[in-house]
C-alpha positions as CSV (number, residue, x, y, z in Angstrom):
1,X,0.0,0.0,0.0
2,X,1.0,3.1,-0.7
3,X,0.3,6.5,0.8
4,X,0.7,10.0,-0.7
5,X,2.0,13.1,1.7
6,X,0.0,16.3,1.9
7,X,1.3,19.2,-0.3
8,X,-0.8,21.6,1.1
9,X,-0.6,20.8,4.9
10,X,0.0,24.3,6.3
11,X,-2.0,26.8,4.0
12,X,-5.0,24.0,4.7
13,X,-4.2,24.8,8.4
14,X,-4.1,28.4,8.3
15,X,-7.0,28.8,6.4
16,X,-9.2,26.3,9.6
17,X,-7.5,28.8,11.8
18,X,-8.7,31.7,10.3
19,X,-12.0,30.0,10.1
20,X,-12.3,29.0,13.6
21,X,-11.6,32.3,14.8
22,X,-14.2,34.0,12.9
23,X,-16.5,31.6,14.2
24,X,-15.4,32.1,17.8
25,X,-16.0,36.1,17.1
26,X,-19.7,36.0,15.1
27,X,-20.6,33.5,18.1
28,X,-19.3,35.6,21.0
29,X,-20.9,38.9,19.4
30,X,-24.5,36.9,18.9
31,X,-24.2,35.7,22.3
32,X,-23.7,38.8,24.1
33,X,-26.4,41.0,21.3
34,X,-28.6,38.2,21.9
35,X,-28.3,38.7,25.9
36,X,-29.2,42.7,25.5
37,X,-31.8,42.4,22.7
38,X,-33.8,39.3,23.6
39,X,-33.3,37.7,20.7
40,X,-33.5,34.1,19.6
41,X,-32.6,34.4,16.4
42,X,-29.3,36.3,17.1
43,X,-29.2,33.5,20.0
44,X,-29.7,30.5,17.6
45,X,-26.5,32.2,15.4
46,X,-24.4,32.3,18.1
47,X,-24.7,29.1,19.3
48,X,-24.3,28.3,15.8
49,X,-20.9,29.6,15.3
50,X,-19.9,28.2,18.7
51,X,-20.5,24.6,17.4
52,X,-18.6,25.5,14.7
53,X,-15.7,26.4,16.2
54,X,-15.8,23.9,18.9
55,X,-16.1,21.4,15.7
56,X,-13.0,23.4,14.5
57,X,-10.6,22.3,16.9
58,X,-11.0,18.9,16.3
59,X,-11.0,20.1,12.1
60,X,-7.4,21.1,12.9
61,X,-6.2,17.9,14.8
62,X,-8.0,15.6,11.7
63,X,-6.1,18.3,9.8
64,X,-3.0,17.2,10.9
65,X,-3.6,13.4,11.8
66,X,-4.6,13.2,8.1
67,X,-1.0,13.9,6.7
68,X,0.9,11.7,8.7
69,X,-0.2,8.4,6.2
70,X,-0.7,5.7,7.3
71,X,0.6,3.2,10.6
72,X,0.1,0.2,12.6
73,X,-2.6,1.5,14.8
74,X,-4.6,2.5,11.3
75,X,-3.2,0.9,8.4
76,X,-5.5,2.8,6.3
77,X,-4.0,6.2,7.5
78,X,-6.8,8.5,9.4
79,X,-8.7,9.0,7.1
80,X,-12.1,8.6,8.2
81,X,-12.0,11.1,10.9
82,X,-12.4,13.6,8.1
83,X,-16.2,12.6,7.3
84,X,-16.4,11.5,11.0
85,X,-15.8,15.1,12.1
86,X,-18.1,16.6,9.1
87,X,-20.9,13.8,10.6
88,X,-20.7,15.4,13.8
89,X,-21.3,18.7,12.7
90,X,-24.1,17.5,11.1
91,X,-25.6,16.0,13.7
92,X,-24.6,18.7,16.3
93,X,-26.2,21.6,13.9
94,X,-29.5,19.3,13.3
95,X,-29.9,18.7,17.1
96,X,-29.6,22.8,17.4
97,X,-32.1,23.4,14.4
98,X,-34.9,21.0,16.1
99,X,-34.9,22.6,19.8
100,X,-34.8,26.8,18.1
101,X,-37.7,24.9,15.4
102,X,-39.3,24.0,18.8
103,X,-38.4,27.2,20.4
104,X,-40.4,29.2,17.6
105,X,-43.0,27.3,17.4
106,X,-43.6,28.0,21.0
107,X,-43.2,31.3,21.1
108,X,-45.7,32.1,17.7
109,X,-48.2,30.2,19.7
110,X,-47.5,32.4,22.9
111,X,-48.3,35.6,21.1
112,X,-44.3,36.0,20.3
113,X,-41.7,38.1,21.8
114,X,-40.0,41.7,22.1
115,X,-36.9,42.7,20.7
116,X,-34.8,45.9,20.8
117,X,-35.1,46.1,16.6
118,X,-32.1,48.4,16.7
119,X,-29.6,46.0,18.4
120,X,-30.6,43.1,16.2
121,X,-29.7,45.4,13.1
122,X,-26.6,46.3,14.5
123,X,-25.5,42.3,14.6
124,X,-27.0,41.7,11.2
125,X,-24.8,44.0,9.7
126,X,-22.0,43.0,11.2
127,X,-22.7,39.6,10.8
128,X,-23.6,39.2,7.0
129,X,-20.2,41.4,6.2
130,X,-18.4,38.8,8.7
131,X,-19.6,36.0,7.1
132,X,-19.1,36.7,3.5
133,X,-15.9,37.5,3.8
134,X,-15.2,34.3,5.9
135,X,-17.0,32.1,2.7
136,X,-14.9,33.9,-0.3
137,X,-11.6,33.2,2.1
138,X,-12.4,29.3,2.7
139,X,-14.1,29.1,-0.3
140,X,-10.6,30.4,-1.8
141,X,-8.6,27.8,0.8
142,X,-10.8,24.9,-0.8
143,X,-9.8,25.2,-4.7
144,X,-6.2,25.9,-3.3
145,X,-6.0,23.0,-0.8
146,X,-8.8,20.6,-2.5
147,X,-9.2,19.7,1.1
148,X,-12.8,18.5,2.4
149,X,-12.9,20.1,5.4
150,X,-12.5,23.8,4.0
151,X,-14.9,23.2,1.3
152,X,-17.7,22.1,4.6
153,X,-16.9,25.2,6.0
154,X,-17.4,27.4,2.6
155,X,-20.5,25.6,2.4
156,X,-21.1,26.2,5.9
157,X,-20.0,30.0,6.3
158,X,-22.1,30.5,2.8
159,X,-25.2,29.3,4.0
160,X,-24.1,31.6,7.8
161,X,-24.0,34.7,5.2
162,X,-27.0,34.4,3.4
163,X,-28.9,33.5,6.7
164,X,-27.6,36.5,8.1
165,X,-28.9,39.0,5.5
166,X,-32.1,37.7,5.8
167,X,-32.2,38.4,9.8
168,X,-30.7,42.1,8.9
169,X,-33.3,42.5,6.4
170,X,-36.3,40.9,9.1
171,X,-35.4,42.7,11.5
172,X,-34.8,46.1,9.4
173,X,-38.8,45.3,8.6
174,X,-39.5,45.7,12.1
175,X,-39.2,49.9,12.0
176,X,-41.5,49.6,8.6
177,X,-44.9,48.0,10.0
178,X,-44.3,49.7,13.3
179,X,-47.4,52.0,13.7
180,X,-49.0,50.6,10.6
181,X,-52.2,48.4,10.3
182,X,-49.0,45.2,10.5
183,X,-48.0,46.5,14.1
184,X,-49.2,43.4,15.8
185,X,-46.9,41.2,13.9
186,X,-44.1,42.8,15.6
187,X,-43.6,40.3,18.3
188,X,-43.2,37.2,15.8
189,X,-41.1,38.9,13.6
190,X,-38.2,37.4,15.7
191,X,-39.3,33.6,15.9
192,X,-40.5,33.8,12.4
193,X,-37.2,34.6,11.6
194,X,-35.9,31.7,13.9
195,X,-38.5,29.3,12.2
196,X,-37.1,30.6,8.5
197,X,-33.7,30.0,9.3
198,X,-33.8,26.5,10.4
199,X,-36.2,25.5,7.5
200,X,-33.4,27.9,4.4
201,X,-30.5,25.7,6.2
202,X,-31.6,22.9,7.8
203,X,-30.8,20.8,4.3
204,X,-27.4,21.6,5.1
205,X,-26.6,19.4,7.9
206,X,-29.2,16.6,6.9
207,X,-26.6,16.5,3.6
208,X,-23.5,16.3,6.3
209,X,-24.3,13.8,8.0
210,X,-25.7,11.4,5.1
211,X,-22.6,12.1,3.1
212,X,-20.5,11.2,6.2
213,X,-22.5,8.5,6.9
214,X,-22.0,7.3,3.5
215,X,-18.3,7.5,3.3
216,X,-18.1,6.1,7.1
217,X,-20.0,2.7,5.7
218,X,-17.5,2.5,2.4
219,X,-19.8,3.1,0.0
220,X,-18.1,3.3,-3.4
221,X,-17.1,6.5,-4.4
222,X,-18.9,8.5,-7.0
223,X,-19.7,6.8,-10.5
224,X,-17.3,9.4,-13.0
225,X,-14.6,8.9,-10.2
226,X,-15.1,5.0,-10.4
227,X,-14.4,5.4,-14.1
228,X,-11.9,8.1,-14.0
229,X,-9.7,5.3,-12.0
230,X,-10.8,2.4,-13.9
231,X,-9.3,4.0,-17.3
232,X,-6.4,5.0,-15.8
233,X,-5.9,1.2,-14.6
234,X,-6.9,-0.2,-17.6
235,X,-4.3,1.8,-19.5
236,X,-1.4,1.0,-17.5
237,X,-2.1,-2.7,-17.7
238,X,-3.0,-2.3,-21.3
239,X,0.6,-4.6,-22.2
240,X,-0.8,-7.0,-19.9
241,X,-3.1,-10.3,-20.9
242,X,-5.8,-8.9,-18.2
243,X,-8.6,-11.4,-18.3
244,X,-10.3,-9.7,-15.8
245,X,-10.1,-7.2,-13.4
246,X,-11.8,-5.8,-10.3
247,X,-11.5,-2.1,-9.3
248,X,-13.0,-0.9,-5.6
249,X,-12.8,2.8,-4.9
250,X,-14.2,4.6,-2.0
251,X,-13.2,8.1,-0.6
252,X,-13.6,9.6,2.9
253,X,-12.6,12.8,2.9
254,X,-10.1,13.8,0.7
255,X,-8.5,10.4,0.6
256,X,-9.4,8.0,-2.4
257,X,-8.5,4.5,-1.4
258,X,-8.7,2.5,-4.5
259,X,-7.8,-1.3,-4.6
260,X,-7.2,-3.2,-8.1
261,X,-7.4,-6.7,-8.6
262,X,-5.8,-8.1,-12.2
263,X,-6.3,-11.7,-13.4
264,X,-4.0,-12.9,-15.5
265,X,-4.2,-16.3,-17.5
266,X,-2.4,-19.4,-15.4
267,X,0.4,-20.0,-18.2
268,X,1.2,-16.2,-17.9
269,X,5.2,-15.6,-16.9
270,X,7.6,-16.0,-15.9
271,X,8.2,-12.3,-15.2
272,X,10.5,-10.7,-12.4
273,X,8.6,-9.2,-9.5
274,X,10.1,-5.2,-10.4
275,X,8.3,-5.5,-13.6
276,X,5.0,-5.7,-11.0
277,X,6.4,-2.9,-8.8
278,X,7.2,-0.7,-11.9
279,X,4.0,-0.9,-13.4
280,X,2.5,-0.3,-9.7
281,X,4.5,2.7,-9.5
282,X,3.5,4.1,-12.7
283,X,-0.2,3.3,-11.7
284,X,0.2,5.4,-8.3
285,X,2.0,8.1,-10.6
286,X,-0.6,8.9,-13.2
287,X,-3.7,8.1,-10.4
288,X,-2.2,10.8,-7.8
289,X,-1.5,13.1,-11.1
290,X,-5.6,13.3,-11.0
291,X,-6.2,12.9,-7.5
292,X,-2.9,13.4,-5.2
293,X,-4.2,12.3,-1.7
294,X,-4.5,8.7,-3.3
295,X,-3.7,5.4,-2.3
296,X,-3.0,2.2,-4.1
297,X,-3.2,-1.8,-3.3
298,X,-3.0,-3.5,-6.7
299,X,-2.7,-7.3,-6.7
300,X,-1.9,-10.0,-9.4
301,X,-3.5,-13.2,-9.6
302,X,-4.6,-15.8,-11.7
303,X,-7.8,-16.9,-10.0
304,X,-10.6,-14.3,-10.4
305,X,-12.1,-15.4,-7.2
306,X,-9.7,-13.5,-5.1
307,X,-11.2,-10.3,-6.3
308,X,-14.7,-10.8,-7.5
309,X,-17.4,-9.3,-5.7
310,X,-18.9,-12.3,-3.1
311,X,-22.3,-11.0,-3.0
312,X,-22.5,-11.2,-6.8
313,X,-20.5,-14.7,-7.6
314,X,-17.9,-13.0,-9.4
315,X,-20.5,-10.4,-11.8
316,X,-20.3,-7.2,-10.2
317,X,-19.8,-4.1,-11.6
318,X,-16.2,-3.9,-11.1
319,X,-15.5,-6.7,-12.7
320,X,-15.0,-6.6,-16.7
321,X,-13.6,-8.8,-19.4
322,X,-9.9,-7.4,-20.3
């Protein structure tokens, strides 16, 4: 087996950093606006963040278990902590969404609640201009890293930003139906807003925690990525007289573990072993040129059984005629 090395180890790190503490300063700001305005939305956003950069911390100890490769406590490097961490996320964010759902819900049929409107406004500014500039930076740390775990928290500070302009532009409402024939609506403009939120980004975490899920239970990676690796194998056996072969891929996080099984014909040989350890090397070579946080088990063999599919007797989808 053979595992690649990070190239982008440290700017991936300083980028979580710089996420994390953003997330530490939107949260500590919506806790202490949400303290002197009585609001539960600004509330529910500043737990948010705190999550978030509780969830951070352990980002940026995956960050760095992740680059070390692999050892004999886990022979299959670390992995899946990266989806593990993105799971919990999930979950942790869903579990916060269902009690402020709850929390609205409550308070609409309660004849709402009072806010200081000018407060609230205050922290929606400040909060959408924070936010968006924390998604173009980690949203910029993704495409340079490719790493998972920035492109969560793009999502993640994307869908914070766009949450946030629609609080600033609630609550901005607040000072227009004032004195109007809308004045009673005042009191639920605030667990309205709650209720919106959680419904515009609950899909969010609900896709986290599936797609960690998914990854955790070694599902096969994606179908183009399946075939992307599957020509590249085929090509570099093509001198080969492959009578069949068997290609597994799956990818937690940013790693794509991909095992190969080639079946050769019995009467096939005899051939030094370097020839097999060259043509693995080119394999690895030309699979990390498309993806570089690969690794690569590719076995010889001359009965197919070692690498069919059990479930399937041998006729699963990874296995074609060569």
């Amino acid at each position: 087996m053979t595992t690649p090395v990070s190239r982008q180890a440290r700017p991936e790190r300083l980028y979580l950093i710089a996420s994390a503490v953003a997330n530490l300063l939107v949260g500590c700001v919506g806790l202490v606006v949400s303290a002197l305005s009585s609001s539960q939305a600004i509330l529910l956003d500043g737990v948010f963040n705190l999550v978030y950069f509780a969830a951070g911390l352990f980002t940026l100890k995956v960050a760095r278990l992740i680059v070390r490769g692999d050892d004999e406590r886990f022979p299959y490097s670390y992995a899946f902590f990266e989806p593990l961490v993105n799971g919990l996320k999930g979950v942790l964010v869903l579990g916060i969404s269902i009690m402020a759902l709850t929390g609205a819900v409550q308070a609409i049929l309660g004849g709402g609640r009072g806010i200081a409107a000018g407060l609230a406004i205050g922290y929606g500014s400040f909060a959408t201009v924070a936010c968006w500039i924390a998604a173009i930076v980690t949203r910029r740390g993704a495409r340079r890293t490719q790493s998972p775990l920035l492109r969560t928290d793009a999502e993640n500070w994307t869908v914070n930003a766009a949450i946030s302009m629609c609080v600033l532009v609630a609550f901005a409402a607040i000072f227009l139906i004032r004195g109007t024939a809308f004045d009673w609506l005042v009191p639920y403009v605030d667990p309205i807003v709650v209720l919106a939120v959680v419904l515009i980004s609950i899909g969010v975490p609900v896709r986290m925690a599936w797609q960690a899920l998914m990854q955790l239970l070694n599902r096969a990676a994606p179908t183009e990525i399946v075939d992307q690796v599957t020509g590249i194998v085929d090509r570099c056996t093509a001198e080969l007289p492959v009578r069949q072969r068997f290609v597994r891929v799956v990818q937690p996080g940013r790693t794509r573990l991909v095992s190969v099984h080639v079946v050769l014909p019995e009467e096939f040989g005899p051939v030094r072993l370097d020839t097999f350890d060259d043509l693995r090397r080119i394999t690895l070579e030309r699979l990390q040129s498309s993806h570089p946080e690969t690794i690569l088990d590719i076995l010889f063999t001359s009965d197919p059984r070692w690498g069919a599919p059990i479930s399937e007797a041998g006729q699963g989808p990874a296995a074609r005629d060569g």
